[in-house]
C-alpha positions in Angstrom: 57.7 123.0 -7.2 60.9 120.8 -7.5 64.4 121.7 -7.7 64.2 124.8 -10.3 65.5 124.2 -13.4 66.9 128.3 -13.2 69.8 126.7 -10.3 71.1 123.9 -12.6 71.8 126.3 -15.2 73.1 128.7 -12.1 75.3 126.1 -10.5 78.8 126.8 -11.6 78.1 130.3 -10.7 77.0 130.0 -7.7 79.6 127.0 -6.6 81.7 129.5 -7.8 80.7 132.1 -5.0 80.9 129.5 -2.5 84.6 128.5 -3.0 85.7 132.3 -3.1 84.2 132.6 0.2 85.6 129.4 1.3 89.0 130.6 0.2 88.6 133.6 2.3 87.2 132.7 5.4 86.7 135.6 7.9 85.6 135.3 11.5 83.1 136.7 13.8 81.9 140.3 13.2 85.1 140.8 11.0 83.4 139.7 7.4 84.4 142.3 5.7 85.5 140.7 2.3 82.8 138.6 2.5 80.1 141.3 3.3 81.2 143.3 0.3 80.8 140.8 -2.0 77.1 139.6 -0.6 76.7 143.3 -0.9 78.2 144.0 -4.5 76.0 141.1 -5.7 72.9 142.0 -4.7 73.1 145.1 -6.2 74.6 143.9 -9.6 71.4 141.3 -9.1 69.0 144.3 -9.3 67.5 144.1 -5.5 65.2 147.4 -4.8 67.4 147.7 -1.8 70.5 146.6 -0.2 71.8 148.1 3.1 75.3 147.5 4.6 76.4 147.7 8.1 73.3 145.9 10.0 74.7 144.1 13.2 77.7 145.8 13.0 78.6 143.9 9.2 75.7 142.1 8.3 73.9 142.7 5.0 70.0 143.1 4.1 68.4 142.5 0.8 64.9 143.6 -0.4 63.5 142.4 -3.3 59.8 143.3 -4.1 57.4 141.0 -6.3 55.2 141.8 -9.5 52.7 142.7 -6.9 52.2 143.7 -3.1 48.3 142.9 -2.8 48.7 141.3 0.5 51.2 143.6 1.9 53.4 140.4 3.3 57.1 140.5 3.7 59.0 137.3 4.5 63.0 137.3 5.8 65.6 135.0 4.9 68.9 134.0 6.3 72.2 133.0 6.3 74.8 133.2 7.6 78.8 134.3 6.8 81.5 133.5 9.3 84.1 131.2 9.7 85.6 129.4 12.2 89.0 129.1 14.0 90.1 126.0 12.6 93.1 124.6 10.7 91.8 122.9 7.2 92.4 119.5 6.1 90.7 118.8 3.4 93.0 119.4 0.7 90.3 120.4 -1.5 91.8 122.8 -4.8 89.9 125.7 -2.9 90.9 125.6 0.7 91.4 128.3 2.9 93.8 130.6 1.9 94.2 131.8 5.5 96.2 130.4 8.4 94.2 128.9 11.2 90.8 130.4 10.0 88.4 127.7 7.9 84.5 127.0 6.8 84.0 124.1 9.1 80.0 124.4 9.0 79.0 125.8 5.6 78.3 129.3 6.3 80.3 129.8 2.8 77.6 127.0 1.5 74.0 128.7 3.3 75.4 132.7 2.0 76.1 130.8 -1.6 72.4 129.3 -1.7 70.7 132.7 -0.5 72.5 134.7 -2.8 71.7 132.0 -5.9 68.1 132.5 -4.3 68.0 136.2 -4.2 69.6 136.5 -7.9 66.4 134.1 -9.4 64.1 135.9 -7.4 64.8 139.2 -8.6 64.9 138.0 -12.0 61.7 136.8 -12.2 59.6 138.2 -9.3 56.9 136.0 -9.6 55.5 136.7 -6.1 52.7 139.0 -4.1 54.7 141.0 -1.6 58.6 141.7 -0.7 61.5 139.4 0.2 64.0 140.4 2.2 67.5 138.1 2.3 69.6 138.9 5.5 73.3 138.1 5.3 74.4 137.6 8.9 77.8 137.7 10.6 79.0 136.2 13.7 76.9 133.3 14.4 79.9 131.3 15.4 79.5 132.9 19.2 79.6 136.4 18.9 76.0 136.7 18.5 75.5 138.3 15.0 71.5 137.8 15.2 70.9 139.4 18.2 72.9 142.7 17.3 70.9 142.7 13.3 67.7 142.4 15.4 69.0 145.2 18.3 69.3 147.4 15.4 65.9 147.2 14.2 66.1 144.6 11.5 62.7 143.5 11.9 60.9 146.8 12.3 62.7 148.5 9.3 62.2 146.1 7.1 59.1 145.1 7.7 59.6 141.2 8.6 56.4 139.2 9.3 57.9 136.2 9.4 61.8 134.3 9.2 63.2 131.3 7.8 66.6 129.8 7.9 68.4 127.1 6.6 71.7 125.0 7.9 73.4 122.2 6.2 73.6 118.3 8.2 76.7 116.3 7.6 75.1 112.3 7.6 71.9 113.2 6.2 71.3 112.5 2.4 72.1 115.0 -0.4 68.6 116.7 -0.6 67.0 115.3 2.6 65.4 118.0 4.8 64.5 117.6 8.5 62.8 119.5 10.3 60.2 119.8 14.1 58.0 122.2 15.4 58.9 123.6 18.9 62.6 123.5 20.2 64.8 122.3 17.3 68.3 123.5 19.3 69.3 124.1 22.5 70.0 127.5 24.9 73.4 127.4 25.0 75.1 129.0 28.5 78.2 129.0 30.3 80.1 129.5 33.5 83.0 130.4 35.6 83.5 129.3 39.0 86.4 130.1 41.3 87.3 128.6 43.7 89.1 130.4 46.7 90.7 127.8 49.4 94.3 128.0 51.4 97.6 127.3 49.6 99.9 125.6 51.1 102.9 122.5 50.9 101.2 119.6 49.6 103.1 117.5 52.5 100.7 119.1 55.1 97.4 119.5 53.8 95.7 120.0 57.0 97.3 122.8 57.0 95.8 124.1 53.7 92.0 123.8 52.7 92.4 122.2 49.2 91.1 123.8 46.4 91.4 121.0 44.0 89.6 118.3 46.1 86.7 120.9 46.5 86.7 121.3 42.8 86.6 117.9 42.2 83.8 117.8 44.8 82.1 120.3 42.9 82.6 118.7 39.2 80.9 115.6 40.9 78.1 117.6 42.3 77.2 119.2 38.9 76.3 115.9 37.4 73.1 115.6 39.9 71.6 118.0 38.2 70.7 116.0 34.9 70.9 112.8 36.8 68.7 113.7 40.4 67.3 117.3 39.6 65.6 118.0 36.4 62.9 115.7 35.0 64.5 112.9 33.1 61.9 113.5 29.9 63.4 117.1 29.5 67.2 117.5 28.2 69.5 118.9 29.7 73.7 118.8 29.8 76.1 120.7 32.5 79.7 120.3 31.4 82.8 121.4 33.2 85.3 121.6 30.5 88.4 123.5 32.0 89.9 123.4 35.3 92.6 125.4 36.1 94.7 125.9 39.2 97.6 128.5 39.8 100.3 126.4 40.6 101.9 124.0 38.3 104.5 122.4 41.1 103.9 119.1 41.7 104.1 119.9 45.9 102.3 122.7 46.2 98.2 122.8 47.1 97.0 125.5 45.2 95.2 128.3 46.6 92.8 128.9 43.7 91.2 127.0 41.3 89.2 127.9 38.0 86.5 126.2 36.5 84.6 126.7 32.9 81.8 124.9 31.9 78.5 125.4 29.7 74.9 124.3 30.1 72.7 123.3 27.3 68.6 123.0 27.9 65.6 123.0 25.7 63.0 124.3 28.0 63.5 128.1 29.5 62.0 126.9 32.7 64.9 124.4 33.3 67.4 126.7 31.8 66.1 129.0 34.8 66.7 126.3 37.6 69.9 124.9 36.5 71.2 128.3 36.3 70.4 128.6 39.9 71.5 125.3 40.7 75.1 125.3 39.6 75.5 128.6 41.9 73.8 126.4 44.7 76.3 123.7 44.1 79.5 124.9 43.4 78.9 127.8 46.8 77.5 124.9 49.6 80.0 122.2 48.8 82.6 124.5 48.6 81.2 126.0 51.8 81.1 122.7 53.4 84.7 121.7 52.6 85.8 125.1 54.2 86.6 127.2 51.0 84.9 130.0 48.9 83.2 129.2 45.3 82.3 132.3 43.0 80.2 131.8 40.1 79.5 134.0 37.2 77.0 132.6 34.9 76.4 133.9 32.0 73.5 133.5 28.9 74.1 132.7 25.4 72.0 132.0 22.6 68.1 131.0 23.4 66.5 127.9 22.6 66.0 127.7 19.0 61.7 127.7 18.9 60.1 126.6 15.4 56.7 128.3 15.1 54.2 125.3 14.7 52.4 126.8 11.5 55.4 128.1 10.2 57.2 124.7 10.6 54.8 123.1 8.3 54.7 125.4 5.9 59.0 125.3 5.4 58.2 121.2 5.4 55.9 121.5 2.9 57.9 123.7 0.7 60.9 121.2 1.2 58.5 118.1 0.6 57.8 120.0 -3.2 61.2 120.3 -3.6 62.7 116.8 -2.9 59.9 114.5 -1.7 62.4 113.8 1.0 61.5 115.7 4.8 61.5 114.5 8.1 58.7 116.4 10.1 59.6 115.1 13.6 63.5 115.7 13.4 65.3 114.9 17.2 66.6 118.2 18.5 70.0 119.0 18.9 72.0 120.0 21.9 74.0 122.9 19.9 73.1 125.9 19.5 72.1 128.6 16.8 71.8 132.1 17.0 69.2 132.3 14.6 66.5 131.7 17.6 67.0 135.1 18.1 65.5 136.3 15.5 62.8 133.5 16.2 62.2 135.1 19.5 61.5 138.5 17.2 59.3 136.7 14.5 57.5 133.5 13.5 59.3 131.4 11.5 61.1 128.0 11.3 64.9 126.6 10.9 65.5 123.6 8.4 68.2 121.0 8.0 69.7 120.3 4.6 71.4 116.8 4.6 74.8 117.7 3.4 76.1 113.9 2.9 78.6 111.3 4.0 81.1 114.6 5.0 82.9 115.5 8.6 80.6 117.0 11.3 80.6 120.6 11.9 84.0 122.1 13.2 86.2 119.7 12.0 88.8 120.4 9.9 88.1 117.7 7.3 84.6 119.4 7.0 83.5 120.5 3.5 80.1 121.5 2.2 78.7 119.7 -1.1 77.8 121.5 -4.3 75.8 119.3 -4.9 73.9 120.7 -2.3 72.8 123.9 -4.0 70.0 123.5 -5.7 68.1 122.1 -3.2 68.8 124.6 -0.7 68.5 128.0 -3.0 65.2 126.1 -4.4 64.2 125.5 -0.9 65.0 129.6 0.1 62.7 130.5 -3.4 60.2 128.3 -2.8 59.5 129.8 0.6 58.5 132.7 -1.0 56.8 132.0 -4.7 54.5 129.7 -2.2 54.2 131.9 0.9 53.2 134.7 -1.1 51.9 133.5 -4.2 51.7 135.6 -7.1 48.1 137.3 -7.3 
């Protein structure tokens, strides 16, 4: 099963799809434009059933094969949202709106599932049903948790999920892939901290806000360096600080802190979650001020299902002879896992080329691409459930 000879003659058309969406780049939960037309093609493909309005704006495809023997149903995704991101690629089909961009090939993964989905249910060739999910809001707003908090998986009957995402440096038709954590759980924080203003010419009168900050920032890099087991990953970031004074003589009385945490094992995302309140409350406790910390969890540690993992190698192996089965994980994080914490399943890489990395605005997915990736999304199901 290489590359299908049904998405070379489908490639202008599908390209085509790609570029109106990365013309019209829409952010978040607000795909409108771009769920319509996932939606409007589908139908005009001939799917047995398409359903708007699932997490909010995603979009769900069923397409059923020449036979259902086995009674197997198999999900696919991708997803459709933008990011907040000048462009700079000066590319004939750039965005055509202000500050809003593709910067990680969203436009590219909803083009390749849709080319999927239109062979598919031409030909039909399989025992069982596919169902192609259309997700929004990956970028943050956590579009695969609300598809699967409205029942995704029950209603359609998913057994098991797959998804795809493009990689910037890897070769034009490379896949790699791991079993196990692929990506990381992906949280953040807040911490304020509460101390006494004052003139910055008598600071014994004051208790310093910013010097127990600083204290803390300091603190917070223990716990990768002195507290979690050097063999498991894990990073703590402190990325804003903000006090509420701009005067250069005046010792501010509070100061606010934003960070995130990223881990690959939920048994250290537990501790360090506890940690960082530890931290940032004694040593501001010790210096004589107050820390608050709201923590707060984002998306889970993306989890490939061992046997499922194999299987999406294999399938990528037929199509390009070209997989890496023991891929390094990746400290960012994908809101597909999710849907892995629902189902089986496995997440891919598709090397995208010599390109900009993700969220940068010289970033631009290659057509070239395509092929591989809607063969890839078909494949998963001619050979998962194979015609009977």
């Amino acid at each position: 099963m290489p590359v299908k000879n049904r998405f070379a003659e489908l490639l202008s058309e599908i390209t085509a799809w790609r570029r109106d969406i990365h013309e019209n780049p829409e952010l978040l939960f607000d795909v409108h434009r771009t769920a319509a037309k996932v939606a409007g093609l589908l139908k005009e493909f001939g799917c047995d059933e398409v359903v708007e309005g699932i997490g909010r704006t995603g979009v769900v495809g069923v397409i059923k094969g020449k036979s259902d023997r086995a009674g197997r149903v198999i999900g696919l995704r991708a997803d459709m949202d933008a990011l907040p991101i000048i462009e700079q690629t000066g590319v004939a089909y750039a965005s055509k709106v202000p500050g809003k961009m593709h910067a990680c090939g969203h436009d590219g993964h909803t083009a390749m599932l849709l080319g999927a989905a239109k062979y598919l249910a031409e030909t039909r060739n399989f025992d069982g049903t596919a169902v192609v999910i259309f997700q929004p809001a990956e970028e943050g707003g956590g579009g695969g948790r609300e598809m699967c908090a409205d029942g995704m998986m029950e209603r359609f009957g998913i057994q098991e999920v797959y998804g795809m995402h493009n990689m910037p440096g890897l070769p034009v038709g490379h896949f790699a892939i791991r079993p196990g954590a692929m990506m990381a759980a992906a949280d953040q924080f807040d911490i304020t901290v509460t101390g006494k203003g004052g003139h910055a010419a008598k600071p014994h009168e004051c208790t310093d806000t910013t010097v127990v900050a600083a204290h803390i920032i300091v603190a917070m890099q223990t716990i990768a360096s002195r507290n979690v087991d050097p063999l498991k990953q894990v990073v703590v970031s402190i990325c804003t600080v903000q006090t509420d004074s701009t005067a250069h003589n005046v010792i501010p009385q509070v100061v606010k802190m934003k960070g995130t945490v990223r881990t690959m094992d939920p048994d250290v995302q537990d501790y360090v979650e506890r940690r960082v309140a530890e931290i940032a409350e004694g040593t501001a406790l010790a210096l004589g001020a107050k820390a608050e910390v709201a923590y707060s969890r984002g998306y889970p540690v993306t989890m490939n299902t061992p046997e499922n993992t194999d299987f999406a190698a294999e399938v990528a192996r037929a199509v390009s002879g070209q997989v890496d089965t023991d891929a390094a994980p990746l400290m960012g994080a994908e809101d597909f896992s999710f849907m892995l914490n629902e189902r089986p399943g496995a997440y891919i890489f598709l090397g995208n080329g010599d390109t900009a990395m993700f969220h940068h605005p010289a970033y631009n997915f290659d057509d070239d691409v395509i092929p591989f990736g809607s063969s890839w999304y078909a494949g998963m199901v001619e050979s998962r459930m194979p015609a009977a």
